[in-house]
N, C-alpha and C positions, 0 to 999 in steps of 0.2 A: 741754798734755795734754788739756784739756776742748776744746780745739778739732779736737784729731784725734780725737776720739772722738764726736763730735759729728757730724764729718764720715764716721765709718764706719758709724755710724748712717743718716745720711743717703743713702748709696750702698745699704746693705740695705733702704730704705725703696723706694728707686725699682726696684732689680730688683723687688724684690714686687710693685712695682705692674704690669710690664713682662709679668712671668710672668703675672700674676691676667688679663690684656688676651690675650695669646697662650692663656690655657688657651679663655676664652668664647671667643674668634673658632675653635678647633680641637674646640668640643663640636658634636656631627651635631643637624642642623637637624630639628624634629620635621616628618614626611612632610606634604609638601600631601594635595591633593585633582583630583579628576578628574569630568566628565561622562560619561555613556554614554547618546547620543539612540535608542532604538528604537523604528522604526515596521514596518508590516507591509500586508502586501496579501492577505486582506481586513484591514480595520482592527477591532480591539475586540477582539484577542485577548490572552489572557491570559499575563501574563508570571510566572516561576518564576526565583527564584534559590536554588540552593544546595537547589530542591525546595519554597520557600515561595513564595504570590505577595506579590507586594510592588505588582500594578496590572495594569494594560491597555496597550495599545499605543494611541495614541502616547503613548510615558513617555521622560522624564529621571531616570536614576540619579544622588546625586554620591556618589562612593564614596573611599575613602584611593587614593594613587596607588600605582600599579604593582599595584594586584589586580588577579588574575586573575580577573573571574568567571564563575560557569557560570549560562548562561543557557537555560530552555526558553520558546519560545511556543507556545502552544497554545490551538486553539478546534477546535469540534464538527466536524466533518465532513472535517476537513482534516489530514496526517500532523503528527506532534509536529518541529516545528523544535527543533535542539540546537546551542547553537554557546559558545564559552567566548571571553572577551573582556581583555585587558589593557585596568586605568584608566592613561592616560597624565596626567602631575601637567599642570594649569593647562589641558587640553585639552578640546573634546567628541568623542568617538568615536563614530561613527554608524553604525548598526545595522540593514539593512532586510532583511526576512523577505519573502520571497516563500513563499506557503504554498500546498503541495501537495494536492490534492483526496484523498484518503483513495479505495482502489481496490477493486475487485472484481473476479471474474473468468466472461465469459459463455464458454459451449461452444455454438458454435452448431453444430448436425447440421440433413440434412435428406434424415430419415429413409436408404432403401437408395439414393439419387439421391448422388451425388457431383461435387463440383467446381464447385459451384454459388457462383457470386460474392455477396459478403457487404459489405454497406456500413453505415457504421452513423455516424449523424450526418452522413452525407454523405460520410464518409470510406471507401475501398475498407480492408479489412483481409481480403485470404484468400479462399481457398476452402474450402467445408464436406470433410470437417468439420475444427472447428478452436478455437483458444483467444482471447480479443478479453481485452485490459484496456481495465476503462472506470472512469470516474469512482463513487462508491457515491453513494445517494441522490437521484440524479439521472435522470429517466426520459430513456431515448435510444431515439431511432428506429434500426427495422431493417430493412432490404430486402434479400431476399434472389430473384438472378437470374437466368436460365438459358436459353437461346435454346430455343425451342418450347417454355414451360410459363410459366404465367400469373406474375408477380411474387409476391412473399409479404411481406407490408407486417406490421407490429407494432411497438411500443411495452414497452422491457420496464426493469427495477427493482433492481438488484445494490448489497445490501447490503455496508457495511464489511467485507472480510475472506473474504466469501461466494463460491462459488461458483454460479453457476444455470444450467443447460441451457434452451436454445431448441431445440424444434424444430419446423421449418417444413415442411411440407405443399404439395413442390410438384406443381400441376394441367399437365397438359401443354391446351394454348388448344386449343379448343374444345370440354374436355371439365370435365363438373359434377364439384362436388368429391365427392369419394369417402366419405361416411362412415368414419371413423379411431375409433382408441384408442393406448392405449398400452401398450408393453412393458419391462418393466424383468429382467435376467437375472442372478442371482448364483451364484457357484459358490463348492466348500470351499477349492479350490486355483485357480492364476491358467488361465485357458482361452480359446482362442480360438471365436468365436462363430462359426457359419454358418447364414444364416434361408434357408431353401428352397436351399441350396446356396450363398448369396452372402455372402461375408464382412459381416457387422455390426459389428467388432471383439473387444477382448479384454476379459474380466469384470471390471469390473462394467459391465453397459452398462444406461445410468441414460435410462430415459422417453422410448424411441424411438418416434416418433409413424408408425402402419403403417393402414394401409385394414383394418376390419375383417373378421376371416377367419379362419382356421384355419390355423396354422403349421407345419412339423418346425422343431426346434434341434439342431444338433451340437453340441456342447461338447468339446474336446480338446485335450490336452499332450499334445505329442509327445516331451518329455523325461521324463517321468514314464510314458508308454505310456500314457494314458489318455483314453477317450469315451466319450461318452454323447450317445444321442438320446433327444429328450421331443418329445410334442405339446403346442404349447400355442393356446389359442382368444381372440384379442383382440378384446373385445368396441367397441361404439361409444360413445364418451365416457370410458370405465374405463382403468384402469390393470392389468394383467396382471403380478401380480410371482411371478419363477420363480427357485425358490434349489435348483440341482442338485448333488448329491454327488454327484462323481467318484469317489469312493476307497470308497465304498459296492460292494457287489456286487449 
């Protein structure tokens, strides 16, 4: 009797052990770990996770595996890079930011002359007038070109975000330049402009650069029925600003 019982003892002893072996080999492994290599072009920008920085480019992250994370780069002058990254467990994941110049936008006119070729860095972009994105912060050359009238050469400065008017003064060759100013036109309602009879465009027309003189303005919607004419007198070096109510009687 002590020996069959002995013996059933002995069988409950090894499944326990058998079961204790199958449970540890069937409990989930606590998660590895992962790299995440990020560099950048320019280098030394600053890296944001989760909205904290945690360093500079070039950085190694080790993070738990399978995160997701969200990653910004970011340095002065250049747009915000945003990208979100899986850690892969026992791997490095590499990460290269090419970073965008931060933009601005130039309107180049020139003046009542139109179609006037526009280069800028060397690059042709258009005819006046017209819209140019360029880099911010960065001085860029401007030429602007037109068969029988002298070149018009300048250097000009578009801040992040900004917008800035050029306008260029073009000399037809052989003749001295004109003493100028400028004109600027605002109206209550949207209108279209005419200087001496020649279209200038539609309000607001922002710092057109004119020989100085004595002008008429038309101002009119033709969907509303509405004009008005003004004189105005653009002196030499000054700015001339004219804010006409239409809807006035």
């Amino acid at each position: 009797m002590r020996r069959g019982v002995t013996a059933v003892l002995g069988l409950l002893l090894a499944l326990a052990a058998c079961n204790g072996k199958r449970s540890a080999a069937d409990a989930p492994r606590p998660p590895g770990s992962g790299k995440v290599r990020i560099t950048s072009v320019p280098t030394g920008a600053a890296v944001l996770e989760d909205g904290q920085r945690v360093g500079q480019t070039p950085l190694t992250l080790t993070r738990t595996a399978m995160a997701r994370l969200s990653l910004e780069i970011v340095k002065d002058g250049y747009q915000l890079y945003r990208v979100r990254k899986l850690v892969e467990e026992g791997r490095t994941t590499r990460l290269h930011a090419m970073l965008r110049p931060e933009e601005g936008t130039l309107i180049v006119r020139s003046g009542l002359l139109r179609g006037v070729r526009i280069t800028v860095d060397g690059q042709e972009q258009g005819r006046t007038p017209t819209r140019v994105t360029v880099s911010a912060g960065a001085d860029h050359a401007v030429v602007l070109e037109k068969d029988g009238f002298q070149p018009y050469r300048t250097t000009v400065r578009v801040s992040a975000g900004d917008t800035e008017t050029l306008e260029g003064m073009m000399i037809p060759l052989g003749r001295r330049s004109t003493p100028s100013g400028y004109l600027t036109v605002h109206s209550d309602v949207p209108a279209e402009v005419l200087l001496n009879g020649s279209p200038l465009g539609n309000t607001p027309v922002e710092k057109i650069l004119l020989p100085a003189r004595r002008y008429q303005l038309l101002l009119k919607n033709p969907q509303l029925g509405l004009e008005k004419r003004v004189q105005v007198r653009v002196e030499v070096g000054k700015t001339r600003e004219v804010e006409v109510l239409l809807r006035s009687k």
